[in-house]
C-alpha positions in Angstrom: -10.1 12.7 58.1 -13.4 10.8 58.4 -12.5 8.1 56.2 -9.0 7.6 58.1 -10.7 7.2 61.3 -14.0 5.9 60.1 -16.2 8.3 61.3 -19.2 10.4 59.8 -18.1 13.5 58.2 -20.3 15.6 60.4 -18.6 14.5 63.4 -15.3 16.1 61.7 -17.4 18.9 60.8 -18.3 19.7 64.4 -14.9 19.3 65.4 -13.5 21.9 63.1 -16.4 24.3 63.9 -15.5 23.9 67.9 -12.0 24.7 66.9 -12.9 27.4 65.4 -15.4 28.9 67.6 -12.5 28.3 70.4 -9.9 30.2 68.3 -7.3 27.3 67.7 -7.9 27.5 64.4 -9.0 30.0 61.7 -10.8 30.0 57.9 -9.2 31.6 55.1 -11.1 31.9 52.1 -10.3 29.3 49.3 -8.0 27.7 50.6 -8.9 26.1 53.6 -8.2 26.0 57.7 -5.3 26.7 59.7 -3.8 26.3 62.9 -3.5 29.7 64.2 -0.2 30.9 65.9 -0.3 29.7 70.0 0.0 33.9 71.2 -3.3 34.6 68.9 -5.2 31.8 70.7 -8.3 33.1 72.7 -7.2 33.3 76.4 -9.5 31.1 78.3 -10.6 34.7 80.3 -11.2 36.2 77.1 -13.4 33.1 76.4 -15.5 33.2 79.4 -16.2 37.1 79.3 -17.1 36.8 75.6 -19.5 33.7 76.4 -20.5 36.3 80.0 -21.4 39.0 77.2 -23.5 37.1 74.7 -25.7 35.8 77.7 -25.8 38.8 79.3 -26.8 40.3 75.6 -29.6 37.4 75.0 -31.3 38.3 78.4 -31.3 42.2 77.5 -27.9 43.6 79.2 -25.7 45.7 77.4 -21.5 45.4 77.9 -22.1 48.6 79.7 -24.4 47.4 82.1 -22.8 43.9 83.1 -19.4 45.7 83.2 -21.2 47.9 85.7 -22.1 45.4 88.0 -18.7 43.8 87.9 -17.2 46.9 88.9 -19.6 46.7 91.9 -18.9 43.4 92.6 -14.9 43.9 92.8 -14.8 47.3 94.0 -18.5 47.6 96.0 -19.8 51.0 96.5 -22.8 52.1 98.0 -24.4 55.0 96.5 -26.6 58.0 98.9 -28.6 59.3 95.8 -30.1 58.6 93.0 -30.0 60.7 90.1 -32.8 60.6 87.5 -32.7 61.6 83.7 -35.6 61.7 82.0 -36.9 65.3 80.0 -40.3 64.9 80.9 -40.4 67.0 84.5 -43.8 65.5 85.6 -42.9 62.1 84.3 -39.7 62.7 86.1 -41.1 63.6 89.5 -43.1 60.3 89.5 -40.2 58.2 88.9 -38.7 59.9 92.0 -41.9 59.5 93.8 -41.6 55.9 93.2 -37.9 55.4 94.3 -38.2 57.4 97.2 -41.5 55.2 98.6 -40.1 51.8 97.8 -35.9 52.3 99.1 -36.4 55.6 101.8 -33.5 57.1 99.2 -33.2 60.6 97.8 -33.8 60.7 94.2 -33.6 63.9 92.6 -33.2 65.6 89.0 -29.3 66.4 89.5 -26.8 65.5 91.5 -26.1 66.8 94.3 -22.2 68.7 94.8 -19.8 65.9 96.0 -22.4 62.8 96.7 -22.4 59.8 96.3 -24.6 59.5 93.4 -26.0 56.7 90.6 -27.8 57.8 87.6 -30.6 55.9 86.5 -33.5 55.9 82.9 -35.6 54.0 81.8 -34.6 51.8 79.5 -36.4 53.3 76.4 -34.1 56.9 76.8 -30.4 54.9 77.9 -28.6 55.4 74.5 -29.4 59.0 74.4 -28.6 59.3 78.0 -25.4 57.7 77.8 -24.5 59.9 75.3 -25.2 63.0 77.3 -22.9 61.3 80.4 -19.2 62.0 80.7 -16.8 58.8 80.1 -16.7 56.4 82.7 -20.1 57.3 84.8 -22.5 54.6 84.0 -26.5 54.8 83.8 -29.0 51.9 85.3 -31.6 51.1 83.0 -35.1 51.3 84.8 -37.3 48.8 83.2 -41.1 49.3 82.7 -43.6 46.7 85.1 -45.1 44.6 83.1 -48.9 44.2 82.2 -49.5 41.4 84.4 -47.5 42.6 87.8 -49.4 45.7 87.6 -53.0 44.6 87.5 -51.6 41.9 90.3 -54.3 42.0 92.6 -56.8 44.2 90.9 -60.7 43.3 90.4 -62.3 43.6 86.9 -64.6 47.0 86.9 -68.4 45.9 85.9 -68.8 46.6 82.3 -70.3 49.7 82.7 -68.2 51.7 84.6 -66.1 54.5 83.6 -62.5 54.4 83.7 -60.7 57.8 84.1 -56.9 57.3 84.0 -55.7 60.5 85.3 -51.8 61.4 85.2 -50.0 64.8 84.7 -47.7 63.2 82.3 -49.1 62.0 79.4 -46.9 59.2 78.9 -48.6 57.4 81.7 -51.8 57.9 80.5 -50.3 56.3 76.9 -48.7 53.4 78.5 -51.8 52.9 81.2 -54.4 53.3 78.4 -52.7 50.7 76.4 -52.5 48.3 79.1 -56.0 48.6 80.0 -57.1 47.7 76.1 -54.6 44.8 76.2 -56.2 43.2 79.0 -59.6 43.6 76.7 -61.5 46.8 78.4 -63.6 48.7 75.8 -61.8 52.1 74.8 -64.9 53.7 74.9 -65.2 53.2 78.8 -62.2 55.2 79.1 -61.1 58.8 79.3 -57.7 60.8 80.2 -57.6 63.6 82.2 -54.6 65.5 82.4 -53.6 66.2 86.2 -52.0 69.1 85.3 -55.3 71.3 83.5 -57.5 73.3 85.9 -60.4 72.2 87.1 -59.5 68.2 86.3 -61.1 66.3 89.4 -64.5 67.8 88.6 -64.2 65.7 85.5 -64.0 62.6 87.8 -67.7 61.5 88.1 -69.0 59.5 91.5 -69.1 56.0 89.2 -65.3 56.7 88.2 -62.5 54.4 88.8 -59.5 56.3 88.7 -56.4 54.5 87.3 -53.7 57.0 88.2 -49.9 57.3 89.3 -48.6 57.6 93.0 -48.2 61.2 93.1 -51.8 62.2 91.6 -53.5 59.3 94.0 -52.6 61.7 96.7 -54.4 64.3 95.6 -57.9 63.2 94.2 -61.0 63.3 95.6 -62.3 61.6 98.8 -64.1 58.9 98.0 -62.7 58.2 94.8 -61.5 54.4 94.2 -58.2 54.9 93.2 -56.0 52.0 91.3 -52.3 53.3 91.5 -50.7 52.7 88.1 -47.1 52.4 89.2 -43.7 52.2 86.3 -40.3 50.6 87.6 -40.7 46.7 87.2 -39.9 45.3 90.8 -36.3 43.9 88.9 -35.2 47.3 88.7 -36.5 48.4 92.1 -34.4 45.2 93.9 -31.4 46.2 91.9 -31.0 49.6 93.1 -31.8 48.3 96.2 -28.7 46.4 96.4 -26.3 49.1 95.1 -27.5 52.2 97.5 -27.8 52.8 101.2 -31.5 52.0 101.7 -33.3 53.7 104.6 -35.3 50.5 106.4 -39.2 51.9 106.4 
C-alpha cells in the first residue's frame, strides 16, 4: 500500500491502527486484517460513551459514577437526605457534621422510611459499600481535602509549640498527623488525644494548638487556639450541592 501510493509505511500504519481502534476493521492472528461485517461496526454512540468512559476513568470516575450523573442529567432529581456509610460511628458523625454545616441538609446514618435519599462514602470504603447496596441504588464517592486546601490560610506554629491533634476518631488523628509531618513539622512536637477518653482536655496545656475536627472544636477549652481539621474536599461538597435541596444559610 505505501509503495502504490508512495507514502511512508508508518502513514499506512497509522491508518490501519485508526481503523482498527474505530472498529471498521479487525486483527486475526497470522493471517492478517479484515474488514469487519457493516452490523458489527461500533455505533458512533457506542464510540463516544466508550471515549466518555476512558476520560471519565483517567480523571478517577468509575462507570458507576458517570452513569450516575447522566441519570441526573436526563431524569433530574433532587434528593432531601443524605445517607452516610461509613463503620466508624464517631468518624461517621463528623462526616455528617460536615455536610450538615456546609449544605443546611440532613445527613444521617440510615435512611429515613420513604425519603428522598442519596448515599454517600468516602472514596477509600466505595467498593465495599457498593457491594453492601441493592442493585440500582448508586453511592457518591466523598473525596478527602487535600494537604494544601486544608492548611489554606493557616500560620506556621513557632517551633516550639506543642501540637495536640485531638479527634474521637482515630482516623482523623492518622490522616491529620500525617499531614502535619508532610508539611515538615517535627513529630516530636506532636501528640493525640483521643476525644473520646476521660479526662482528655486536661491534657491540652495553655501553649497547645489544637488541630482538631468540627464536632470536638465545639467542645474544648476556652481559650484554646483551635485549627479545625476538616475531610470532604470542597469538589465533593459542590457536587452534592448540586444534586440535593440545599437549605440557603
Amino acid at each position: 500500500m505505501a509503495r502504490r501510493n508512495s507514502i511512508h509505511a508508518n502513514t499506512v500504519s497509522a491508518a490501519y491502527h485508526d481503523l482498527l481502534e474505530k472498529g471498521w476493521l479487525e486483527l486475526r492472528r497470522g493471517s492478517g486484517l479484515y474488514v469487519r461485517p457493516l452490523q458489527q461496526a461500533a455505533e458512533p454512540l457506542d464510540r463516544i460513551l466508550q471515549d466518555l468512559l476512558k476520560a471519565a476513568r483517567t480523571m478517577g470516575y468509575e462507570p458507576e459514577h458517570v452513569l450516575q450523573r447522566l441519570h441526573q442529567m436526563v431524569r433530574p432529581v433532587r434528593y432531601e437526605t443524605v445517607v452516610v456509610a461509613e463503620d466508624d460511628p464517631a468518624l461517621r458523625t463528623i462526616l455528617c457534621a460536615e455536610i450538615v454545616e456546609k449544605l443546611g441538609i440532613p445527613a444521617v446514618d440510615e435512611a429515613p422510611p420513604g425519603g428522598n435519599s442519596i448515599v454517600v462514602a468516602l472514596a477509600t470504603r466505595l467498593p465495599k459499600v457498593r457491594k453492601q447496596l441493592p442493585a440500582g441504588l448508586f453511592c457518591l464517592p466523598l473525596r478527602l481535602r487535600s494537604v494544601p486546601a486544608s492548611l489554606e490560610g493557616q500560620t506556621r506554629p513557632a517551633p516550639d509549640t506543642l501540637i495536640s491533634i485531638v479527634s474521637a476518631s482515630q482516623e482523623i488523628r492518622f490522616w491529620a498527623r500525617a499531614m502535619l509531618l508532610a508539611v515538615g513539622l517535627e513529630p516530636d512536637g506532636l501528640q493525640e488525644v483521643g476525644a473520646n477518653q476521660e479526662g482528655w482536655r486536661d491534657r491540652l496545656g495553655s501553649r497547645t494548638v489544637v488541630v482538631t475536627d468540627i464536632l470536638t472544636a465545639r467542645e474544648l477549652p476556652a481559650g484554646c487556639i483551635a485549627k479545625v481539621f476538616r475531610i470532604i474536599a470542597d469538589s465533593s461538597l459542590e457536587e452534592l450541592r448540586q444534586l440535593c435541596v440545599v437549605t440557603p444559610p
